[in-house]
GUFI-423887 format. One record per atom (N, C-alpha, C): residue number from 1; residue in three letters; atom name; y, z, x. Coordinates in steps of 0.02 Angstrom, whole numbers. Example, Ala and Ser with C-alpha at 12.3 -4.5 7.8 and 13.67 -1.06 7.14 Angstrom:
% GUFI-423887
 seq type atom      y      z      x
   1  ALA    N   -284    390    660
   1  ALA   CA   -225    390    615
   1  ALA    C   -165    390    660
   2  SER    N   -112    354    642
   2  SER   CA    -53    357    684
   2  SER    C      2    394    645
***
This chain:
% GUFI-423887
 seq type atom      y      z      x
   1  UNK    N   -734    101   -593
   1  UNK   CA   -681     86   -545
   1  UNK    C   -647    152   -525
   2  UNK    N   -642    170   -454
   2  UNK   CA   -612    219   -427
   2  UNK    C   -537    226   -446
   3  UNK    N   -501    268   -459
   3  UNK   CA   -439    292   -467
   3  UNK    C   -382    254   -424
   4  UNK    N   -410    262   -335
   4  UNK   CA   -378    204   -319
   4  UNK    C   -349    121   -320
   5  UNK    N   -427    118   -333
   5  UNK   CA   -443     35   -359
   5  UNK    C   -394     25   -424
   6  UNK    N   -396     70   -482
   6  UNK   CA   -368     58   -532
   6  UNK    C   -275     61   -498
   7  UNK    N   -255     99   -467
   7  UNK   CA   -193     86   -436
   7  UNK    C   -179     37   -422
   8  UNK    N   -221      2   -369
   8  UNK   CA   -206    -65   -345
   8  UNK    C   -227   -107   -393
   9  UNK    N   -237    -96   -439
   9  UNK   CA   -245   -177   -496
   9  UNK    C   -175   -153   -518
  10  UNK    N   -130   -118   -533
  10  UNK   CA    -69    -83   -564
  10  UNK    C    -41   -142   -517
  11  UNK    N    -30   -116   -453
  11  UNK   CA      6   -147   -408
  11  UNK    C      5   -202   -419
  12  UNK    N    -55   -248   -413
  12  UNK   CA    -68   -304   -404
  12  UNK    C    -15   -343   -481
  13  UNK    N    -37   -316   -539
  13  UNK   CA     -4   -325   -603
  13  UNK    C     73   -343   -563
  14  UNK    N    128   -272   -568
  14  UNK   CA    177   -275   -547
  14  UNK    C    212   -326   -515
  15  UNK    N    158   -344   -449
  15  UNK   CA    179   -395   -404
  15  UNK    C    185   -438   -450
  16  UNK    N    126   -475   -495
  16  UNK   CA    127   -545   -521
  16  UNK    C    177   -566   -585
  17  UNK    N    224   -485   -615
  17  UNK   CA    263   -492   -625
  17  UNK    C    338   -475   -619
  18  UNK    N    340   -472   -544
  18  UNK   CA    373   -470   -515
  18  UNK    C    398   -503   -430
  19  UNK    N    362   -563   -433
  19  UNK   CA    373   -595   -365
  19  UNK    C    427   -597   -326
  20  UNK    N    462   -617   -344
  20  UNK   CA    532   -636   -310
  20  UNK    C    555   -559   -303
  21  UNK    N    548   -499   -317
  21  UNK   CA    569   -433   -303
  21  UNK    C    532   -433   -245
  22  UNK    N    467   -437   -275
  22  UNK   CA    394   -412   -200
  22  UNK    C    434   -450   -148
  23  UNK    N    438   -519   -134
  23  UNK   CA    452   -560   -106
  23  UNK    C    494   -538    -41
  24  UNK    N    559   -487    -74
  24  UNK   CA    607   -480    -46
  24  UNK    C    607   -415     24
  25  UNK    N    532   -384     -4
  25  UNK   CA    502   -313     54
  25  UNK    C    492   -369    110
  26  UNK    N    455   -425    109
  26  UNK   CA    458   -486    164
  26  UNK    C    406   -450    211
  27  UNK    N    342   -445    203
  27  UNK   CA    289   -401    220
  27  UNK    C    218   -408    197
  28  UNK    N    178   -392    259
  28  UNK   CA    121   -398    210
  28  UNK    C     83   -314    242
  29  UNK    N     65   -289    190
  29  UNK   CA     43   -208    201
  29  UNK    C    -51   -234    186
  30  UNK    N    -78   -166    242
  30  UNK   CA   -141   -190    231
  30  UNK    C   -157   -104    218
  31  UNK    N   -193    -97    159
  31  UNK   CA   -228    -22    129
  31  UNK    C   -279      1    177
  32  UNK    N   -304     42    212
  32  UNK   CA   -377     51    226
  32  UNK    C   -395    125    207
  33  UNK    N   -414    119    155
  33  UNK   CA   -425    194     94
  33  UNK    C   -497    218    127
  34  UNK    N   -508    274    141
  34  UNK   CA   -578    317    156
  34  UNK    C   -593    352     90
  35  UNK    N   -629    370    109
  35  UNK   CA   -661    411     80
  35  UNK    C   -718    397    -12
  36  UNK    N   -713    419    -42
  36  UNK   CA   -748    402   -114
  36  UNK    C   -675    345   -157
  37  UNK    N   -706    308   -187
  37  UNK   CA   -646    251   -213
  37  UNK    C   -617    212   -157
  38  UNK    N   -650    221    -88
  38  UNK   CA   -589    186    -41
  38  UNK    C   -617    116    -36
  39  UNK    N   -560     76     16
  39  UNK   CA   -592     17     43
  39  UNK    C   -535     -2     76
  40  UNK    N   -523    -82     82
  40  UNK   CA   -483   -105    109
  40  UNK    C   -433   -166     60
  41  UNK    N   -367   -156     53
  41  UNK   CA   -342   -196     34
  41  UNK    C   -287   -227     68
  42  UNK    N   -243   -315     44
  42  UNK   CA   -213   -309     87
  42  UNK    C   -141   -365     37
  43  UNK    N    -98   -305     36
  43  UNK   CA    -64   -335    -14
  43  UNK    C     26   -361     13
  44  UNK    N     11   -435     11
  44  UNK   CA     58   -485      7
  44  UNK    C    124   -498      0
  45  UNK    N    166   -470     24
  45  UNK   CA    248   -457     -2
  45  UNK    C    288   -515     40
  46  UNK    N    262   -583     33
  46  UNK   CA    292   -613     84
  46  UNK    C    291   -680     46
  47  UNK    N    236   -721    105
  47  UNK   CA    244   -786     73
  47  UNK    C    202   -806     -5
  48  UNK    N    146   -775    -20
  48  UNK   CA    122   -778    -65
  48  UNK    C    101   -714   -105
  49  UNK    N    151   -689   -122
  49  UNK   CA    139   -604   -167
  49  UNK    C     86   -597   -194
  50  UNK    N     35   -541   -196
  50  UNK   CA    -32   -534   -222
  50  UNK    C    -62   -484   -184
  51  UNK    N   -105   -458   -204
  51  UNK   CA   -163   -414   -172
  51  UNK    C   -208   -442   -196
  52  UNK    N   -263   -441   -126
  52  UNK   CA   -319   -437   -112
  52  UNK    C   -375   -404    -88
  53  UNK    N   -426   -386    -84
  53  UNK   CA   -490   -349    -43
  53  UNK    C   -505   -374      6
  54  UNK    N   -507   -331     46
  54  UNK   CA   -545   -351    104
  54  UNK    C   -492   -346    197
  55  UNK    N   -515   -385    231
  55  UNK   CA   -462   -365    286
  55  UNK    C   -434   -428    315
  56  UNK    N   -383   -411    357
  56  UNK   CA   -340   -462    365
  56  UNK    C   -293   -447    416
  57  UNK    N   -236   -488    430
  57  UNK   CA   -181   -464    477
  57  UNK    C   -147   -439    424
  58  UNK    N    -86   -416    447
  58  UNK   CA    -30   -347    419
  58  UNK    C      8   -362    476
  59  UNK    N     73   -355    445
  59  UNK   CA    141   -321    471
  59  UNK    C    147   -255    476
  60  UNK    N    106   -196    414
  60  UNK   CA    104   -123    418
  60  UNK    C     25   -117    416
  61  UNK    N    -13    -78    453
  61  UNK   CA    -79    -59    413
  61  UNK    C    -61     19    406
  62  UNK    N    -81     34    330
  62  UNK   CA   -105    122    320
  62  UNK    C   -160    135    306
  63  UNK    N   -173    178    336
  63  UNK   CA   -238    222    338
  63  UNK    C   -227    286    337
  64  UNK    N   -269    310    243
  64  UNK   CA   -273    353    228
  64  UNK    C   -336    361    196
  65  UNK    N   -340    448    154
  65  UNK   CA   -401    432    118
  65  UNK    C   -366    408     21
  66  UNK    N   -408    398    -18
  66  UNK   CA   -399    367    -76
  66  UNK    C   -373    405   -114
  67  UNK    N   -380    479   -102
  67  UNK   CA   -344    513   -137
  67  UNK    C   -272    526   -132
  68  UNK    N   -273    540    -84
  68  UNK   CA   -182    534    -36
  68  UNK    C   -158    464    -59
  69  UNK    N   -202    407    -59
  69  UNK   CA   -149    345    -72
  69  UNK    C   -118    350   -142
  70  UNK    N   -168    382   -184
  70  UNK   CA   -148    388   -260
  70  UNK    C    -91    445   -280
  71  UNK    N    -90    481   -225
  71  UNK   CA    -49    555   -211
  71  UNK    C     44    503   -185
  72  UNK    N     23    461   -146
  72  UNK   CA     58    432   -121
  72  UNK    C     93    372   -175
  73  UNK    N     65    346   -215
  73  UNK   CA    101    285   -263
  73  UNK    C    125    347   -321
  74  UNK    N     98    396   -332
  74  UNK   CA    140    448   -384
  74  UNK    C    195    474   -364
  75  UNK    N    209    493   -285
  75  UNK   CA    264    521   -271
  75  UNK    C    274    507   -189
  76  UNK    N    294    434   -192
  76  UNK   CA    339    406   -131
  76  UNK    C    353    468    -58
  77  UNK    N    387    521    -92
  77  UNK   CA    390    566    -47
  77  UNK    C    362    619    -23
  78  UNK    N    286    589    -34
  78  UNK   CA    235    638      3
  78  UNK    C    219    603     62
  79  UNK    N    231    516     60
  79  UNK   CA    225    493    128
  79  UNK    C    230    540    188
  80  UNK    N    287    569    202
  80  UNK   CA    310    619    284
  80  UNK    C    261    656    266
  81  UNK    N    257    702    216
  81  UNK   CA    210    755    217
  81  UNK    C    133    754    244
  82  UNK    N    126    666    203
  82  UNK   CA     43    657    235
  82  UNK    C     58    624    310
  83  UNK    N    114    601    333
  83  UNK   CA    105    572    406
  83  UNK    C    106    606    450
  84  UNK    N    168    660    445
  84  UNK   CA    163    726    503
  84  UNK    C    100    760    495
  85  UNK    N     79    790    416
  85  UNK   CA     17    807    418
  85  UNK    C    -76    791    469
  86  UNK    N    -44    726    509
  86  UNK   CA    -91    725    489
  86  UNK    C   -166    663    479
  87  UNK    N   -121    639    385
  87  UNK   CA   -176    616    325
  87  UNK    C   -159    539    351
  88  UNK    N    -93    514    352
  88  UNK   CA    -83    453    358
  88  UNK    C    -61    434    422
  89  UNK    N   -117    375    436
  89  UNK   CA   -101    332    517
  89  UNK    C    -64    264    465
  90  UNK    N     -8    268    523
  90  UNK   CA     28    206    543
  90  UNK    C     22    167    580
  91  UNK    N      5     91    587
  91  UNK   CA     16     49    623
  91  UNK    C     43    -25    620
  92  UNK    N     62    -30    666
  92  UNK   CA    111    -92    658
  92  UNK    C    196    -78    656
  93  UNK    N    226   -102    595
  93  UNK   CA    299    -85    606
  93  UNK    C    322    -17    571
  94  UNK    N    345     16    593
  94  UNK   CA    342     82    560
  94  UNK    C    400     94    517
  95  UNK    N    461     30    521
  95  UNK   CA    509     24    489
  95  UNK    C    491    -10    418
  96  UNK    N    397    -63    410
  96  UNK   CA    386    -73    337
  96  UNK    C    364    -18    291
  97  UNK    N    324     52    363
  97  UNK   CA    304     99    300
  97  UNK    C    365    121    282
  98  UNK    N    421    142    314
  98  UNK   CA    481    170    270
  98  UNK    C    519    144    196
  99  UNK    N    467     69    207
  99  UNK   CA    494     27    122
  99  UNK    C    441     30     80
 100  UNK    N    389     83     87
 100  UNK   CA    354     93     46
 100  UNK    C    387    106    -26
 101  UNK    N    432    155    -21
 101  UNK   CA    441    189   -120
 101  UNK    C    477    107   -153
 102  UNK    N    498     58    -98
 102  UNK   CA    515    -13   -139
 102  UNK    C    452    -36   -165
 103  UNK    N    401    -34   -122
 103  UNK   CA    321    -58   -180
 103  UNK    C    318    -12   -237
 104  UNK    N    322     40   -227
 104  UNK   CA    295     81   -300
 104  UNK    C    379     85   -328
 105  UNK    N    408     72   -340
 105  UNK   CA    452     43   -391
 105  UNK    C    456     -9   -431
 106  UNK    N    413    -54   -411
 106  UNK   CA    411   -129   -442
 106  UNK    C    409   -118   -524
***
């Protein structure tokens, strides 16, 4: 299991014990990781909290590579660095990526 993948089972953990927190981002974020370890995930902060594989609709999609996302759940505030950079595309509401460091706090 890629480094990323192992992140998002973290996440996924977190969420399931932590719903009613997840709940409250009121969002659903969709991953699309490149590179070695990447793929697509699309994790649930809304009506039914959870991550999943694969693709879907989103309120935010990010697109990065897998290393940056793991760069990114260690330290919240490399987000700007990789977006002006650059590393990370935004799409959708650009006010859910700013509630990113609320996911990696869970």
């Amino acid at each position: 299991m890629s480094q990323a993948a192992e992140r998002i089972a973290q996440l996924a953990e977190k969420i399931k014990a932590n719903p009613s927190v997840a709940a409250e981002i009121d969002a659903i974020y969709k991953f699309v990781l490149t590179g070695d370890g990447g793929g697509t995930w699309l994790v649930n902060l809304k009506d039914a909290p959870g991550v999943q594989q694969g693709d879907g609709d989103a309120d935010c999609t990010l697109t990065l590579a897998a290393d940056d996302f793991v760069q990114l759940l260690d330290d919240p505030n490399t987000g700007q660095q990789l977006f002006f950079g650059g590393k990370l595309q935004v799409d959708g509401d650009m006010g859910l990526a700013l509630k990113l460091q609320q996911l990696t706090e869970l």
